[in-house]
Phi, psi and omega in degrees: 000153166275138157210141164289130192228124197266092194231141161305148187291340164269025192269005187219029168279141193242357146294326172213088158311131157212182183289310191301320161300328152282336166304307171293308167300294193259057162276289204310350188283343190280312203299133155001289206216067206230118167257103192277149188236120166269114159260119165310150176141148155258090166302170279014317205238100211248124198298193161313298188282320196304286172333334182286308172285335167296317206275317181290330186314300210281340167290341153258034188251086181357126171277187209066008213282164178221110201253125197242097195269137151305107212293027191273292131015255221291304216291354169250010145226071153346327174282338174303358191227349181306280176329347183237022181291334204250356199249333206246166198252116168274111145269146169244122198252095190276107196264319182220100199299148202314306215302349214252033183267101183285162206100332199314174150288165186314299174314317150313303178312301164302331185275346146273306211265037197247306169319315167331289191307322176286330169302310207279339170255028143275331170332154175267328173194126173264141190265143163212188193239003168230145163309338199253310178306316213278329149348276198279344166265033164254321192280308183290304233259302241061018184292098182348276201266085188251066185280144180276089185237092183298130170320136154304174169219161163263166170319160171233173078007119157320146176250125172291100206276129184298154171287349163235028161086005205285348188289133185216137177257135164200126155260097174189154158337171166224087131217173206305331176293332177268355198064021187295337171242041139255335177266001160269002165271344165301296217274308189290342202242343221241265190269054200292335220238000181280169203227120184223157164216114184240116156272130180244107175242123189167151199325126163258090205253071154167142201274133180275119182293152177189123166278309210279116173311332165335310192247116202225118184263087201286340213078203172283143198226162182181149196063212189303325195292017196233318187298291165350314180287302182321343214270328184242066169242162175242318188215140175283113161256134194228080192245079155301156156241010179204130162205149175262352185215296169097067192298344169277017202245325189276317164343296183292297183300355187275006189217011161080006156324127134286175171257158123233137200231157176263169192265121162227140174065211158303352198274010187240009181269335200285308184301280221090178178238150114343119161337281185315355176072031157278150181279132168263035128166183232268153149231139186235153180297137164329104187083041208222047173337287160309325216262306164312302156317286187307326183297300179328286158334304168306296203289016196253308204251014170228093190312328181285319209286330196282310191314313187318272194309330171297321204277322206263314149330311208263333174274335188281345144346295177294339178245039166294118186309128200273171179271317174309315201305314194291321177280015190256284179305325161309318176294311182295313175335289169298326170262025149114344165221136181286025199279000000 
């Protein structure tokens, strides 16, 4: 099948990685038959011209067409897509709902996630990348035709695990939606005295207070340097307070990481078990300081629990979701089942 595909202007920027853009880049390299569109702008919330240029892309788009927008792109704004709703079959591909970005004000929040909703129900089906996501956007929007096509990961290496666990990782944007600062308040006020190194990598768009030398804020990483980081880490930490799938999770585990992460969203759909129905690392409730210390702590002083937990990482390696599984599900999706 053809497809069009509809994207941020920031989807191949290598200042700001994030999973919803690796999620786009690598489906669509699986697909076939795929005619891609960049639109510029700052998404959600999009100038004059950036809507001007988006109302043309779609407007030079064949009807009958089978158009797949990104909801970073489409979803705040609905009146750019309405005129082409009856002619072109829309999918909306939902990496996060807009209104569920923490920091917004109540009023921001409700007021993106009411523009989604008009969006998401012109879709011909909206896509998302978890059972959980597809949950809340049935609970917010009432939206019907929800299909699940969860993100692959690539094969990886195995990461050669330091013995007493000190290397610590978190991949992610640094913002108030990833939590960097509990664990750096976790790591600097909770466990000054224990012997750690937490590298954080990903876009810094506000200076993080820190004291402790320890905690070293590398920036946005890709390619090898991100492979790099991986290789010399013991544990993946995510102490998100919102996720819909959480692709750095399967990453680490794709390298014999464990993770600890809070359970939110996607993110326990993402760990998984072990063949043996074991966890390959901890999940704690969200916004959760004490809770985040003490997992830490277990994982710093304790040799059975990192052996456990390594052993559960490596295996759980092998039944990782492929990125073909994901152009696959995807492909079905579009041609009519949501299942």
């Amino acid at each position: 099948m053809t497809l069009w595909a509809v994207l941020p202007g920031s989807v191949d920027d290598p200042a700001a990685p994030s999973g919803g853009n690796r999620y786009d880049r690598a489906v669509l390299m699986m697909l076939p038959d795929v005619h891609e569109v960049v639109v510029p702008g700052s998404w959600p919330r999009p100038g004059a011209a950036a809507r001007a240029a988006l109302g043309r892309v779609l407007a030079d788009i064949p009807d009958g067409s089978d158009v797949l927008v990104d909801g970073l792109v489409g979803c705040g704004v609905p009146e750019i897509l309405a005129p082409h709703a009856q002619r072109l079959r829309l999918a909306v591909l939902v990496h996060l709902p807009l209104g569920d970005e923490t920091g917004l004000s109540p009023a921001d929040a409700a007021e993106l996630s009411g523009l989604e909703g008009e969006t998401l129900r012109l879709a011909t089906t909206v896509i998302v990348t978890s059972d959980a996501a597809a949950d809340r956007i049935r609970d917010l929007h009432g939206v019907a035709r929800v299909g699940v096509a969860a993100p692959g990961v690539d094969p990886a290496n195995l990461a050669v695990p330091h013995p007493d666990g000190r290397r610590l990782l978190c991949v992610a944007a640094v913002t108030p939606r990833k939590g960097q600062d509990l664990l750096v308040a976790a790591l600097e006020q909770d466990l000054a005295g224990l012997d750690w190194e937490c590298t954080f990598a990903g876009a810094l768009r506000q200076p993080v207070p820190y004291a402790d030398r320890r905690l070293r804020f590398a920036g946005p990483l890709a390619g090898d340097a991100l492979d790099t980081a991986y290789e010399f880490s013991d544990l993946l930490v995510l102490p998100s307070r919102a996720e819909t799938y959480g692709m750095v999770v399967t990453e680490a585990l794709a390298r014999g990481i464990p993770v600890l992460a809070t359970a939110v969203g996607g993110v326990p759909e993402a760990l998984g078990t072990a063949p043996d129905g074991s966890l390959p690392g901890i999940l704690i409730p969200p916004d959760d300081r004490p809770a985040l210390a003490g997992a830490l702590r277990a994982w710093l002083t304790d040799p059975a629990l990192r052996e456990r937990l390594r052993g559960a990482a490596r295996a759980r390696r092998d039944t990782l979701p492929t990125w073909d599984g994901t152009a696959r599900r995807l492909t079905a999706i579009l041609r009519g089942d949501p299942r």
